[in-house]
N, CA, C, O and CB atoms as a CASP TS submission, in Angstrom:
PFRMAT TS
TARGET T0000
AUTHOR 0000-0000-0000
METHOD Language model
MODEL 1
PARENT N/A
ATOM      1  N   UNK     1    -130.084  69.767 -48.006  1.00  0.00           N
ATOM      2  CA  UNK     1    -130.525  68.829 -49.016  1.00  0.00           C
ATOM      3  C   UNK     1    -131.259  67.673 -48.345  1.00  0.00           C
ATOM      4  O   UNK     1    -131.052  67.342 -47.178  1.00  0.00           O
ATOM      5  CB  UNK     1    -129.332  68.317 -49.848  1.00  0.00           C
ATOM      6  N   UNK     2    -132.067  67.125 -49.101  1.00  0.00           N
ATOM      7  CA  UNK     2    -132.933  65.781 -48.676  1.00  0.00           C
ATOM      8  C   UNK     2    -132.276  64.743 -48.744  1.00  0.00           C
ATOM      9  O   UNK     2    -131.092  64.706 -49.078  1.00  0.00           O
ATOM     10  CB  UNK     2    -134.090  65.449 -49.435  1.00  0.00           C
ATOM     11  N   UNK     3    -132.953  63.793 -48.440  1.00  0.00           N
ATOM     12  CA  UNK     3    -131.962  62.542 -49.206  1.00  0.00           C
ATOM     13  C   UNK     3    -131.860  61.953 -50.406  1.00  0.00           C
ATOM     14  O   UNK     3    -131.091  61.060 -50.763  1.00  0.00           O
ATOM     15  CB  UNK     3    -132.067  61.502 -48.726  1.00  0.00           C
ATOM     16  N   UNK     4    -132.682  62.513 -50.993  1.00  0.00           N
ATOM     17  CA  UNK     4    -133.328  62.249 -52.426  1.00  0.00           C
ATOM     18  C   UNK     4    -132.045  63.020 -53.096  1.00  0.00           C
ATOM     19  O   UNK     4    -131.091  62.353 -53.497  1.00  0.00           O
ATOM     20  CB  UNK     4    -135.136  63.007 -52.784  1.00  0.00           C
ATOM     21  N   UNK     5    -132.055  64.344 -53.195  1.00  0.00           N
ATOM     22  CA  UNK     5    -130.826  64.948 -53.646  1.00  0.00           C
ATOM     23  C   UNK     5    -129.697  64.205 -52.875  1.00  0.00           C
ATOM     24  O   UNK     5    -129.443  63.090 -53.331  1.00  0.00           O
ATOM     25  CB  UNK     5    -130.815  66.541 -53.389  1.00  0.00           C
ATOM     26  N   UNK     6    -129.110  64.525 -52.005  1.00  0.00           N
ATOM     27  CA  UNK     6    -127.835  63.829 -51.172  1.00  0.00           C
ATOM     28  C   UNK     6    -127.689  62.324 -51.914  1.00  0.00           C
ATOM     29  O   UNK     6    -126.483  62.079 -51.954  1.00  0.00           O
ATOM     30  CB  UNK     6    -128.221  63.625 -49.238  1.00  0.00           C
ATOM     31  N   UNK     7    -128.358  61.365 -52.438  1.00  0.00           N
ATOM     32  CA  UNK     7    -128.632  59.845 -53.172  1.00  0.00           C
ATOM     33  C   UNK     7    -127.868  60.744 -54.298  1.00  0.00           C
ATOM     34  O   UNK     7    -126.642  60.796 -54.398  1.00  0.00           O
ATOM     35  CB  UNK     7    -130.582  59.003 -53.514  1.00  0.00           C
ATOM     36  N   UNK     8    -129.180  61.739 -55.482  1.00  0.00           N
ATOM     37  CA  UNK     8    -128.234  61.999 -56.452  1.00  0.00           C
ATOM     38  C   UNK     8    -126.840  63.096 -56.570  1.00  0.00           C
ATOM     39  O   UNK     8    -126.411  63.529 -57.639  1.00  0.00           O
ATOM     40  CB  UNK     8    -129.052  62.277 -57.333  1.00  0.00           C
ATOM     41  N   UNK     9    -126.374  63.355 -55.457  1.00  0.00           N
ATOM     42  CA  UNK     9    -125.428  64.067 -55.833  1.00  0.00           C
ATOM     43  C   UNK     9    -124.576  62.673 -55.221  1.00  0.00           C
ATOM     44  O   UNK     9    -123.450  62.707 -55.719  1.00  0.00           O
ATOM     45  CB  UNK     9    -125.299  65.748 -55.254  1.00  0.00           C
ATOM     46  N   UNK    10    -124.694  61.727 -54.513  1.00  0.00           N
ATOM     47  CA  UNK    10    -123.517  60.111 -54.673  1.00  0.00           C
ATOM     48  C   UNK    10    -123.733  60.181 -55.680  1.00  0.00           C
ATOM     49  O   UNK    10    -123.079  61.105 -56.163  1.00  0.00           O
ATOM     50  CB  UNK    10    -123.687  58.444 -54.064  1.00  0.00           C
ATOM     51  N   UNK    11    -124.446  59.611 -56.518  1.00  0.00           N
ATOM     52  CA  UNK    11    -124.663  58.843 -57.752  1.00  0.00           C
ATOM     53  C   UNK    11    -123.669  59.263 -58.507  1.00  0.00           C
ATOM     54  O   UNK    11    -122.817  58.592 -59.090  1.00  0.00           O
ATOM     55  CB  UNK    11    -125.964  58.989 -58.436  1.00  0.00           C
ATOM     56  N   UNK    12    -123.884  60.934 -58.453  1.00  0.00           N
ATOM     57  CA  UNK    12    -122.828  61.635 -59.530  1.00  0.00           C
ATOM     58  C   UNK    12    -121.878  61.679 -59.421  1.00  0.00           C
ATOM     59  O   UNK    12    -121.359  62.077 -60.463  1.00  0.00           O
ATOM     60  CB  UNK    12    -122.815  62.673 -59.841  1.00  0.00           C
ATOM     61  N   UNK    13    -120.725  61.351 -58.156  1.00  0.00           N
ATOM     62  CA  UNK    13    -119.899  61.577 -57.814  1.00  0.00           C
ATOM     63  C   UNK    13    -119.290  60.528 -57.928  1.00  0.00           C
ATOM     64  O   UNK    13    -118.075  60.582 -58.117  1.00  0.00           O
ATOM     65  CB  UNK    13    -119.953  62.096 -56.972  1.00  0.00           C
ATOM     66  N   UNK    14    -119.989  59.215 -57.844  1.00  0.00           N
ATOM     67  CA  UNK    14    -119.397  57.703 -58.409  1.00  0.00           C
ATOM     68  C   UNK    14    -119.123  57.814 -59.519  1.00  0.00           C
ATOM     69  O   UNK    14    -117.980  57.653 -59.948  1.00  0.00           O
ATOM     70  CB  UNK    14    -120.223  56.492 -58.410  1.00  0.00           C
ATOM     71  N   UNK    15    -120.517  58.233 -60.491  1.00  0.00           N
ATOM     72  CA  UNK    15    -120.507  58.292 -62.313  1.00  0.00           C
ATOM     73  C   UNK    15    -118.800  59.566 -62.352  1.00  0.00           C
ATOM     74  O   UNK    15    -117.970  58.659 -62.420  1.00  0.00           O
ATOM     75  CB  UNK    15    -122.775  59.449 -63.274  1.00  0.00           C
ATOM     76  N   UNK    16    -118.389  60.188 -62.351  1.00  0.00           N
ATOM     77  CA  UNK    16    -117.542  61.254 -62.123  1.00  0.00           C
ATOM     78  C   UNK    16    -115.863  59.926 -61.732  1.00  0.00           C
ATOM     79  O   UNK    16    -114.788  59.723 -62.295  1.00  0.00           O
ATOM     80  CB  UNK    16    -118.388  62.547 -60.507  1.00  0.00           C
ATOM     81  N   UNK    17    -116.385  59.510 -60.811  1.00  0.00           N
ATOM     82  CA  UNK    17    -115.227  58.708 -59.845  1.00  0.00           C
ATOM     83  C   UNK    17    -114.640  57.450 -61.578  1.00  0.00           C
ATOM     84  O   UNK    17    -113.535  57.348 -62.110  1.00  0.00           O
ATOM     85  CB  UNK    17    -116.404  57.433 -57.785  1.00  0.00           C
ATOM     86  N   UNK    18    -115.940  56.777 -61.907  1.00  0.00           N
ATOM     87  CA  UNK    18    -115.726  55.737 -62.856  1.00  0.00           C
ATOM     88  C   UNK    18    -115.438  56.427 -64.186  1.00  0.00           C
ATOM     89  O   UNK    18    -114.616  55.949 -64.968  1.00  0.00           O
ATOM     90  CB  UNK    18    -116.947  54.766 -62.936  1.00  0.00           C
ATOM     91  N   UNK    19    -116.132  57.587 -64.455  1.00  0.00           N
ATOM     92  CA  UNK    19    -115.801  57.903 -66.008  1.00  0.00           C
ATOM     93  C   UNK    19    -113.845  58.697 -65.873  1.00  0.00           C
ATOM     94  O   UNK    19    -113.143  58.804 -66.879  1.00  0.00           O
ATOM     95  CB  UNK    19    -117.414  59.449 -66.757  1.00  0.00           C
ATOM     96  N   UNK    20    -113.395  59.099 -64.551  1.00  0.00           N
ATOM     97  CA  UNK    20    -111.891  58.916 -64.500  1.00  0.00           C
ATOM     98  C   UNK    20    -110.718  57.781 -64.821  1.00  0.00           C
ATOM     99  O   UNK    20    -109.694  57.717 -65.502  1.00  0.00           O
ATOM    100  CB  UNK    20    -111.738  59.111 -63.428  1.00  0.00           C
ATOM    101  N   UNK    21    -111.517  56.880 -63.875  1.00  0.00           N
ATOM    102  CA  UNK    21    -110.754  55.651 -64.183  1.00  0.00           C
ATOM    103  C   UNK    21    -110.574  55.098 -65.371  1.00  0.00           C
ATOM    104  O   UNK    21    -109.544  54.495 -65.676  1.00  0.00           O
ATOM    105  CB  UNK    21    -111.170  54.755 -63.600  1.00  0.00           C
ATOM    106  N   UNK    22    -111.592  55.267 -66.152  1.00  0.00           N
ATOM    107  CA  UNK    22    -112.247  54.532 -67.398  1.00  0.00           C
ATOM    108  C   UNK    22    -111.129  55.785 -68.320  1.00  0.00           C
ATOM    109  O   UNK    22    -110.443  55.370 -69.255  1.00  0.00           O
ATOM    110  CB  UNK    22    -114.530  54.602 -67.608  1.00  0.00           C
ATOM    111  N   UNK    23    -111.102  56.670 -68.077  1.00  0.00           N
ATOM    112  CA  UNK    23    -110.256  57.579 -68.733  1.00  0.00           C
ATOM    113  C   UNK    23    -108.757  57.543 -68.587  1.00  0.00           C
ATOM    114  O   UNK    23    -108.006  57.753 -69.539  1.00  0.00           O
ATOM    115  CB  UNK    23    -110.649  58.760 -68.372  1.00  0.00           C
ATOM    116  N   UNK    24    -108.337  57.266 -67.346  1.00  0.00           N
ATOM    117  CA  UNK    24    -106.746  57.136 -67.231  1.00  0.00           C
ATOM    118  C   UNK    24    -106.349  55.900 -67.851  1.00  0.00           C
ATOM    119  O   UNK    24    -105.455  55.845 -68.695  1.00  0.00           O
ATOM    120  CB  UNK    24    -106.186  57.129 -65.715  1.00  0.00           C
ATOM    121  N   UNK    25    -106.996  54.919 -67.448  1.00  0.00           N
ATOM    122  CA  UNK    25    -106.935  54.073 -68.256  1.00  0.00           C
ATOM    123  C   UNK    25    -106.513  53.535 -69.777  1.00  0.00           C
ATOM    124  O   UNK    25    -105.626  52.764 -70.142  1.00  0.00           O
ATOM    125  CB  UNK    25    -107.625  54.029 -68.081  1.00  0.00           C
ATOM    126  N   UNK    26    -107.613  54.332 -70.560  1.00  0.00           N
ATOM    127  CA  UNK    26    -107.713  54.601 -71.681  1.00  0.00           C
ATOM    128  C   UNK    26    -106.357  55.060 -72.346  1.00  0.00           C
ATOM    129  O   UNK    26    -105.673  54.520 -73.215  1.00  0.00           O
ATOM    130  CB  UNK    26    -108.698  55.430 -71.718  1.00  0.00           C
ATOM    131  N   UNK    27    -106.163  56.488 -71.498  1.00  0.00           N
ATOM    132  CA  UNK    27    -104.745  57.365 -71.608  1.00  0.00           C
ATOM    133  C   UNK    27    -103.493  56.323 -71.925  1.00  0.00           C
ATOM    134  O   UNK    27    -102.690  56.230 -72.853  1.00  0.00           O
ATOM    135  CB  UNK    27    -104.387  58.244 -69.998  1.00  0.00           C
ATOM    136  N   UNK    28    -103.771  55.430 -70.439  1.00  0.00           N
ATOM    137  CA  UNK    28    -102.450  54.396 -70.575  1.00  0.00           C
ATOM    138  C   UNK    28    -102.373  53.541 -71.546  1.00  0.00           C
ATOM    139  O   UNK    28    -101.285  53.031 -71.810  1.00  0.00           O
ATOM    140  CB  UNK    28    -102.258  53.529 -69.515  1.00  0.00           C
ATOM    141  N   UNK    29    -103.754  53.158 -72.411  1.00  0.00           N
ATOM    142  CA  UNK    29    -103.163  52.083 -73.241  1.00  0.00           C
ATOM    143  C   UNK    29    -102.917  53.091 -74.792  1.00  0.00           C
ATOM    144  O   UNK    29    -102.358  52.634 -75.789  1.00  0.00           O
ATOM    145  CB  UNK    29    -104.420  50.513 -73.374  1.00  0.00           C
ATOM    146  N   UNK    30    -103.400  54.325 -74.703  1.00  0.00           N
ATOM    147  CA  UNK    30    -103.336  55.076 -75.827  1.00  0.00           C
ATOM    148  C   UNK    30    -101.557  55.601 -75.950  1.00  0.00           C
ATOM    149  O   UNK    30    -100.897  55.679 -76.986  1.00  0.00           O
ATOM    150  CB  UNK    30    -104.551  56.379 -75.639  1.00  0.00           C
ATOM    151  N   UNK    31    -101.160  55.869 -74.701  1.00  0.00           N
ATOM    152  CA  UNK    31     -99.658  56.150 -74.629  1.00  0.00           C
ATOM    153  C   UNK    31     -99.183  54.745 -74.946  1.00  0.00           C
ATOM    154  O   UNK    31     -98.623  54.793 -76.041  1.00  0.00           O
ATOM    155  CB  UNK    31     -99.070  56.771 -73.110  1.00  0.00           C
ATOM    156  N   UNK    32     -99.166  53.502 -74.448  1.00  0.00           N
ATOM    157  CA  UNK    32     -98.411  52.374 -74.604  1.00  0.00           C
ATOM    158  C   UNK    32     -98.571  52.417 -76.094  1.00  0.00           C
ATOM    159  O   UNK    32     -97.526  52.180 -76.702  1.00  0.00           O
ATOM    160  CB  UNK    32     -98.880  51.041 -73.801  1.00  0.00           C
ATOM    161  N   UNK    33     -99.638  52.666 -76.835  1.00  0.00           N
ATOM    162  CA  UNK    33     -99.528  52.172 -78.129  1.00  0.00           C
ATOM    163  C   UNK    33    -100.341  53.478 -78.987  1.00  0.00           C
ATOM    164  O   UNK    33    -101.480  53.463 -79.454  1.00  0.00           O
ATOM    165  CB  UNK    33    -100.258  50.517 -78.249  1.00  0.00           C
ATOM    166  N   UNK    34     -99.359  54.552 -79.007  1.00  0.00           N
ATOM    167  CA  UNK    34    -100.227  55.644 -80.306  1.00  0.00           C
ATOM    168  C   UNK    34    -100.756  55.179 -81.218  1.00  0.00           C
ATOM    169  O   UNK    34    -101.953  55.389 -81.411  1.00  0.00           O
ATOM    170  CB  UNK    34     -99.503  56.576 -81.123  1.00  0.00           C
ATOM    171  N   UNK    35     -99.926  54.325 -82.134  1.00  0.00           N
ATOM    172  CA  UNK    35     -99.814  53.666 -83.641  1.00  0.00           C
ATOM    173  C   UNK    35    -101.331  53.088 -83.623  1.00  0.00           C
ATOM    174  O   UNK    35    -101.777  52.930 -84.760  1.00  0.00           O
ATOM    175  CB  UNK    35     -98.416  52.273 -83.887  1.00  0.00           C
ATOM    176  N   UNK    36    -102.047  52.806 -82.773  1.00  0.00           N
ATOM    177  CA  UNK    36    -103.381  52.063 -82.359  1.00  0.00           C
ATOM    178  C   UNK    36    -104.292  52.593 -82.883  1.00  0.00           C
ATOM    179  O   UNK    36    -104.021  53.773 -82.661  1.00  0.00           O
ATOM    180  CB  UNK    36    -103.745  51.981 -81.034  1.00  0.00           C
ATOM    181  N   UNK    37    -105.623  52.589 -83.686  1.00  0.00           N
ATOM    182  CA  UNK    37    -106.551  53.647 -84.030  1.00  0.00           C
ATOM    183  C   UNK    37    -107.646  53.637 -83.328  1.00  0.00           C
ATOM    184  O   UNK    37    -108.276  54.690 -83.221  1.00  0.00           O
ATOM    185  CB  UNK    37    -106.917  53.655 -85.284  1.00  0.00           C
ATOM    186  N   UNK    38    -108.081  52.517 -82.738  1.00  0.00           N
ATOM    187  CA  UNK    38    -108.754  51.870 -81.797  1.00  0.00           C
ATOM    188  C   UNK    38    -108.754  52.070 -80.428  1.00  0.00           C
ATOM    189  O   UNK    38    -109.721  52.106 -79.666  1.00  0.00           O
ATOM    190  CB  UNK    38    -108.510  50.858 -81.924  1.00  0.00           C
ATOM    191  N   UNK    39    -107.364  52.220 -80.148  1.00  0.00           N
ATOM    192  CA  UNK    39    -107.033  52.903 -78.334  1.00  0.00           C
ATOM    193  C   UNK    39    -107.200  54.599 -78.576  1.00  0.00           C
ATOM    194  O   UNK    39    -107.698  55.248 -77.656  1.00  0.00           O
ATOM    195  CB  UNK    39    -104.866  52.504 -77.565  1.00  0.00           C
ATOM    196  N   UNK    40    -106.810  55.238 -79.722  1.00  0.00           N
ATOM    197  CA  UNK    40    -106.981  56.933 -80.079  1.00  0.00           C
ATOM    198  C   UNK    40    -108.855  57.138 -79.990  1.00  0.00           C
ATOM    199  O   UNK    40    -109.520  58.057 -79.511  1.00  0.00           O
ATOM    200  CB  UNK    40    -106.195  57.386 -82.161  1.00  0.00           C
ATOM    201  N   UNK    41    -109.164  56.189 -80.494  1.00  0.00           N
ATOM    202  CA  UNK    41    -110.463  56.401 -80.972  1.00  0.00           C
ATOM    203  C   UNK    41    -111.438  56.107 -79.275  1.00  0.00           C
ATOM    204  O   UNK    41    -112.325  56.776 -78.744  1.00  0.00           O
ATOM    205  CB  UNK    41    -110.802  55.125 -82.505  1.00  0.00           C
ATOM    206  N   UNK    42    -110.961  55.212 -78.979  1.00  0.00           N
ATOM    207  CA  UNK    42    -111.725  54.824 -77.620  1.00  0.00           C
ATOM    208  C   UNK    42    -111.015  55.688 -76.362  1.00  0.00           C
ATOM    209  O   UNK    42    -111.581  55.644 -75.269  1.00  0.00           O
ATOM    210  CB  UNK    42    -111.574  53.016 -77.304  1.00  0.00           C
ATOM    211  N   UNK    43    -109.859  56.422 -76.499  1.00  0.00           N
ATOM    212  CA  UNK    43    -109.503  57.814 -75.589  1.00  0.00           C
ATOM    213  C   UNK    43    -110.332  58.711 -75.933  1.00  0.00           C
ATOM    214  O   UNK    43    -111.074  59.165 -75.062  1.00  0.00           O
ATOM    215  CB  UNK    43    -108.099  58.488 -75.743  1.00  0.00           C
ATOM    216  N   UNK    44    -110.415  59.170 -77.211  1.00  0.00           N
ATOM    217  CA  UNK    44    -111.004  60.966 -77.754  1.00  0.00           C
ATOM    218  C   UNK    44    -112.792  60.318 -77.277  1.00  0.00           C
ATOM    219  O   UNK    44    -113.318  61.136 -76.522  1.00  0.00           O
ATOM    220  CB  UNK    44    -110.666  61.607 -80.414  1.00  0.00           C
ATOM    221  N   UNK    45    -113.651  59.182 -77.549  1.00  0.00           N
ATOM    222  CA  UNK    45    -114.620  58.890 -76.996  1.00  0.00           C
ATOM    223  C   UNK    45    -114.936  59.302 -75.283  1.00  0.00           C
ATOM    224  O   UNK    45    -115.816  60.019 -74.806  1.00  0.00           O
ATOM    225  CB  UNK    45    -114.575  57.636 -77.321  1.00  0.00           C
ATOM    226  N   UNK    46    -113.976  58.629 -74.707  1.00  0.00           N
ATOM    227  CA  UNK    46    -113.788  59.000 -72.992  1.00  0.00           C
ATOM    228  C   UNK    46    -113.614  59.966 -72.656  1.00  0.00           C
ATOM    229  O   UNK    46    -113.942  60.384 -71.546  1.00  0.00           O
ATOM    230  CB  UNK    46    -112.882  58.552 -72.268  1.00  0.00           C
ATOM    231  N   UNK    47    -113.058  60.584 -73.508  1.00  0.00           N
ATOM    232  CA  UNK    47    -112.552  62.267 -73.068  1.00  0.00           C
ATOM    233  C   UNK    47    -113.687  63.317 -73.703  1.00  0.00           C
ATOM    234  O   UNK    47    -113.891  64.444 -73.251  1.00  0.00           O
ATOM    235  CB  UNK    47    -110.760  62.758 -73.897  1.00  0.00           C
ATOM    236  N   UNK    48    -114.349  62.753 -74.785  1.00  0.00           N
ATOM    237  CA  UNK    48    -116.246  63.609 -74.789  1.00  0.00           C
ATOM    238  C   UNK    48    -116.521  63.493 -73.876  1.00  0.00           C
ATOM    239  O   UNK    48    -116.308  64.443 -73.123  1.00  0.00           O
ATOM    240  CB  UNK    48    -117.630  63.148 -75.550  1.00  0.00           C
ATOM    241  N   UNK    49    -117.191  62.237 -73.311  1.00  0.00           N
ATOM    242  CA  UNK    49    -117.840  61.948 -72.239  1.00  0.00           C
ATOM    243  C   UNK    49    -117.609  62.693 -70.863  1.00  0.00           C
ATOM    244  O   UNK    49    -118.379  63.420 -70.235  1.00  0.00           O
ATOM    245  CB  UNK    49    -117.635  60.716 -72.130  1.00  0.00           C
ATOM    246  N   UNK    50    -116.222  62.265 -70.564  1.00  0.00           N
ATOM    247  CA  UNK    50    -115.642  62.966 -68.895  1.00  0.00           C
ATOM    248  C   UNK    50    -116.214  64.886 -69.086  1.00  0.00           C
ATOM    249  O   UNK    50    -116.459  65.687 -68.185  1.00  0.00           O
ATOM    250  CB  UNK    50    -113.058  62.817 -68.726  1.00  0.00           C
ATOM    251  N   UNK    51    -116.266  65.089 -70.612  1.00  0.00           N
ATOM    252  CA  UNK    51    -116.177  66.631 -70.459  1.00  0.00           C
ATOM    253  C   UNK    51    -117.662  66.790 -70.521  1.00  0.00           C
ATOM    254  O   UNK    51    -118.149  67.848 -70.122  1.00  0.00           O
ATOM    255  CB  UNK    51    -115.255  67.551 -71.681  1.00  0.00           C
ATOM    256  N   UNK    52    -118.640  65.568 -71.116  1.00  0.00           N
ATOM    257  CA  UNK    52    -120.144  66.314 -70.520  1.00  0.00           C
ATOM    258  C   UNK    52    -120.392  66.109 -69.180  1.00  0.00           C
ATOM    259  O   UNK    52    -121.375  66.616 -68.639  1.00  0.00           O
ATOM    260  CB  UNK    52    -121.518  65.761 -71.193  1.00  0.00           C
ATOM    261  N   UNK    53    -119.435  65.273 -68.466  1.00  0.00           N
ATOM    262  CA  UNK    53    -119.995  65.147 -67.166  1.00  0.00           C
ATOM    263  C   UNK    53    -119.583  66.230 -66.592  1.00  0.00           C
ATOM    264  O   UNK    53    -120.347  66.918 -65.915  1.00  0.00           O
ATOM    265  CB  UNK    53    -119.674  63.990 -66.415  1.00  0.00           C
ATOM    266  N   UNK    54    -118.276  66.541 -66.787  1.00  0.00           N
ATOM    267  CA  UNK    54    -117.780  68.043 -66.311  1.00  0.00           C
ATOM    268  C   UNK    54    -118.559  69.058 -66.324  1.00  0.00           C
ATOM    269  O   UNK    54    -118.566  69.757 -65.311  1.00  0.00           O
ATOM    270  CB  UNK    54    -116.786  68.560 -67.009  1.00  0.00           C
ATOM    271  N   UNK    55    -119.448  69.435 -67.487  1.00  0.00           N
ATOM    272  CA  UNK    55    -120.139  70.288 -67.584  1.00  0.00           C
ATOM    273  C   UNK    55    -121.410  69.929 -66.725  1.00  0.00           C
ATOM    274  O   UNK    55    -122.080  70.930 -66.476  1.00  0.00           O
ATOM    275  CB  UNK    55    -120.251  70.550 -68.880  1.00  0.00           C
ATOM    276  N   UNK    56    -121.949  68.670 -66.172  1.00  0.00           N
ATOM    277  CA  UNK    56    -123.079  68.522 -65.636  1.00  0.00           C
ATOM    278  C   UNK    56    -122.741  68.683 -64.123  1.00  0.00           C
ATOM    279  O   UNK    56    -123.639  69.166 -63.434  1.00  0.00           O
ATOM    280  CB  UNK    56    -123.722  67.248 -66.073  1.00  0.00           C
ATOM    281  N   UNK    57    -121.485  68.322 -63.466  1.00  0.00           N
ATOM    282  CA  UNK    57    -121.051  68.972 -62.661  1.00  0.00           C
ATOM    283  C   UNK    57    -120.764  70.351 -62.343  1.00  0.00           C
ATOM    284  O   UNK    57    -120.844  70.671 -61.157  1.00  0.00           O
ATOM    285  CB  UNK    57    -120.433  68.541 -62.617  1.00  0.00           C
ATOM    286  N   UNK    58    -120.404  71.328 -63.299  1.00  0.00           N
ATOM    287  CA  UNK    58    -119.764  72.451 -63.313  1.00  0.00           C
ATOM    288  C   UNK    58    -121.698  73.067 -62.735  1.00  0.00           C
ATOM    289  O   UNK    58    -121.976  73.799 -61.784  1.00  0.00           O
ATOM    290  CB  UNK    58    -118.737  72.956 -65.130  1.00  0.00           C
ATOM    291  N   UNK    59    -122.527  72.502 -63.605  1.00  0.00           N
ATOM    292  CA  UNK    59    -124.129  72.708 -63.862  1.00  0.00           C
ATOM    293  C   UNK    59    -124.832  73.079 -62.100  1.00  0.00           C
ATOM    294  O   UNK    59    -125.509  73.927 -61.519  1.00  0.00           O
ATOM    295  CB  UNK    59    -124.925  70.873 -64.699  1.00  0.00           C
ATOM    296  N   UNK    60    -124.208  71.963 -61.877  1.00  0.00           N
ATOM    297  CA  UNK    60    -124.926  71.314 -60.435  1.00  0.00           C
ATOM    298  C   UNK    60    -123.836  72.352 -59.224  1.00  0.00           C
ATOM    299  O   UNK    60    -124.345  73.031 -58.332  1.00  0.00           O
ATOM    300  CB  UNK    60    -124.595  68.962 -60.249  1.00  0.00           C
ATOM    301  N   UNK    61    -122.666  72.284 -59.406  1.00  0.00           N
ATOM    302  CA  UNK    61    -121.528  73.299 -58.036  1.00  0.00           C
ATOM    303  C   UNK    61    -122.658  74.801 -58.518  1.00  0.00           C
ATOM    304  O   UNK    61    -123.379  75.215 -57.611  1.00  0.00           O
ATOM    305  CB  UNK    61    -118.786  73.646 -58.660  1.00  0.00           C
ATOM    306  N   UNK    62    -122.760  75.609 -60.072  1.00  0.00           N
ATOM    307  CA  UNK    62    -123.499  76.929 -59.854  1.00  0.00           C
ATOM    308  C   UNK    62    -124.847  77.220 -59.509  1.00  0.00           C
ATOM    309  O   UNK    62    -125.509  78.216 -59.217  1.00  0.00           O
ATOM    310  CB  UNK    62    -123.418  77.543 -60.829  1.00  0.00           C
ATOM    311  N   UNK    63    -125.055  75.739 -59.675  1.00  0.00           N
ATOM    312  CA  UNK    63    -126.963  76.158 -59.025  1.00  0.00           C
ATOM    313  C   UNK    63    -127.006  75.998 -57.595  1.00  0.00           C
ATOM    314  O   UNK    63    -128.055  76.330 -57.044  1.00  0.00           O
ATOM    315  CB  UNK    63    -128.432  74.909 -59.616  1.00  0.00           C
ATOM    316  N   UNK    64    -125.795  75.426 -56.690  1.00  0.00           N
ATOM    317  CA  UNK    64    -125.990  75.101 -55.727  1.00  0.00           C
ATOM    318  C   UNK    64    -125.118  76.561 -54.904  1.00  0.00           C
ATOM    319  O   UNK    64    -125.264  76.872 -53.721  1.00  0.00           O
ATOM    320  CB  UNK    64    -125.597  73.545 -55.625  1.00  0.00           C
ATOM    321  N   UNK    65    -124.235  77.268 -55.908  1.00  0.00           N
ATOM    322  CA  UNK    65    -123.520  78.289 -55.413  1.00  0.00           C
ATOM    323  C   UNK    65    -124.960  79.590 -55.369  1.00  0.00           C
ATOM    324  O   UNK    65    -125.094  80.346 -54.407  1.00  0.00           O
ATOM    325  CB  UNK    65    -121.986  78.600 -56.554  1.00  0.00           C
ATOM    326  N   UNK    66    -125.629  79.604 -56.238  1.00  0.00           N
ATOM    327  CA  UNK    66    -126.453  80.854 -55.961  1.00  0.00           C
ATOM    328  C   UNK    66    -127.663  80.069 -55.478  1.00  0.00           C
ATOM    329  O   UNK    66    -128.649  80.105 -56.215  1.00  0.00           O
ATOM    330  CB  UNK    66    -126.746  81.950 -57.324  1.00  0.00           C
ATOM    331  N   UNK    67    -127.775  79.057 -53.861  1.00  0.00           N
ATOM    332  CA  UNK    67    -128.882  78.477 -53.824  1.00  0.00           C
ATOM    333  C   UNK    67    -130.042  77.957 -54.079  1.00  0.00           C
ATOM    334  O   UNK    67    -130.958  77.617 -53.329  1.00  0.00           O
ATOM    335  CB  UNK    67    -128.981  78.618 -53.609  1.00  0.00           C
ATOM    336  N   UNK    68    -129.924  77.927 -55.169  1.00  0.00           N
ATOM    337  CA  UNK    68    -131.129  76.978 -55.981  1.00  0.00           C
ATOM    338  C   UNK    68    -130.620  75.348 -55.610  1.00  0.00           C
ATOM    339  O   UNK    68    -129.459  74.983 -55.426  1.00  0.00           O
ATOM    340  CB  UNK    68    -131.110  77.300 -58.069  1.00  0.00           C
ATOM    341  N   UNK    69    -131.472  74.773 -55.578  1.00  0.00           N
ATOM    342  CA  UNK    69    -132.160  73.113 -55.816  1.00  0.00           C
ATOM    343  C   UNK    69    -131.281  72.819 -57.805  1.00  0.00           C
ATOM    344  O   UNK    69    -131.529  72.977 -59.001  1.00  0.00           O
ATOM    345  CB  UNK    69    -134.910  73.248 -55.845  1.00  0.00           C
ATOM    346  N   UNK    70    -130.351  72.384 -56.973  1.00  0.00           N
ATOM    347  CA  UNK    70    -129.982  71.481 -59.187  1.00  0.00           C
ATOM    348  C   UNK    70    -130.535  70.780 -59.302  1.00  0.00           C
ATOM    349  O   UNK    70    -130.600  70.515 -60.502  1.00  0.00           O
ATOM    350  CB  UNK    70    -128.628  70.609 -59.939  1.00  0.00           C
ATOM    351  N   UNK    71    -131.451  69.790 -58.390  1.00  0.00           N
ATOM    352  CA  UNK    71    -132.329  68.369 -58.797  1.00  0.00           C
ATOM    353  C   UNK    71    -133.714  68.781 -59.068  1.00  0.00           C
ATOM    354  O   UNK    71    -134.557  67.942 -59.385  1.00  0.00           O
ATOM    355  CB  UNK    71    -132.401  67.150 -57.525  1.00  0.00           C
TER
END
């Protein structure tokens, strides 16, 4: 890889690193307080998100498993 790719595969791996945190997080204040509609609503939001990144990851490990360029 170049550095151009090697830059965006950090990038992604930070975005990946923060949309966790931002998610456990979430988890914890959604467990402290179910009754909340606001902490349910701002978990099931975080937990779309983490799963398109998942998939943009999952995207990027198979193009890189049958050698293709993902960038």
């Amino acid at each position: 890889m170049n550095r151009k790719e090697m830059e965006n595969v950090k990038n992604l791996l930070k975005t990946a690193s923060m949309s966790i945190a931002q998610l456990a997080s979430s988890l914890d204040h959604y467990v402290q307080d179910d009754d909340d509609p606001a902490s349910k609503k701002l978990f099931e939001d975080q937990v779309r998100e983490a799963e398109k990144l998942s998939g943009d990851i999952d995207d990027i490990i198979l193009k890189l498993a049958l050698g293709t360029n993902p960038f």
